[in-house]
ROZA-873969 format. One record per residue: x, y negated, z of N, C-alpha, C in turn; residue in one letter. Coordinates in steps of 0.2 Angstrom, whole numbers, plus 5000, padded with zeros to 4 digits. Last residue first. Example, Ala and Ser with C-alpha at 12.3 -4.5 7.8 and 13.67 -1.06 7.14 Angstrom:
2
506450115035506850055036506450005039s;506650285039506250225039506650165039a;
This chain:
27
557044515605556644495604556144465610x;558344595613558344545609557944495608x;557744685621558144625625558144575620x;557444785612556944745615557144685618x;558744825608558344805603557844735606x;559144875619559544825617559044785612x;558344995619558144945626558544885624x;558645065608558045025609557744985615x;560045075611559545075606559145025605x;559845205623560145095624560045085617x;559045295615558745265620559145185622x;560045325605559445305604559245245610x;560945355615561145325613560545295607x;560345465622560645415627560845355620x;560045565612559645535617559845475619x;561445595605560845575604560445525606x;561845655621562445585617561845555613x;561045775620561145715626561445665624x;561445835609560745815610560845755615x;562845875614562745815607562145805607x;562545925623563245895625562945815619x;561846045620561446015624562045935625x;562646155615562346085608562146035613x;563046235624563646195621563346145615x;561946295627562246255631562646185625x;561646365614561246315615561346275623x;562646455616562646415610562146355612x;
């Protein structure tokens, strides 16, 4: 169970993270 959630915590992560690096590019 806790493999098959690791899919959606990762997508989370990654998507947070460009996020905030797109954010800083901005300013």
């Amino acid at each position: 169970e806790v493999i098959q959630d690791l899919p959606s915590v990762a997508r989370d992560f990654m998507l947070s993270w460009s996020d905030s690096i797109l954010s800083d590019r901005q300013y």
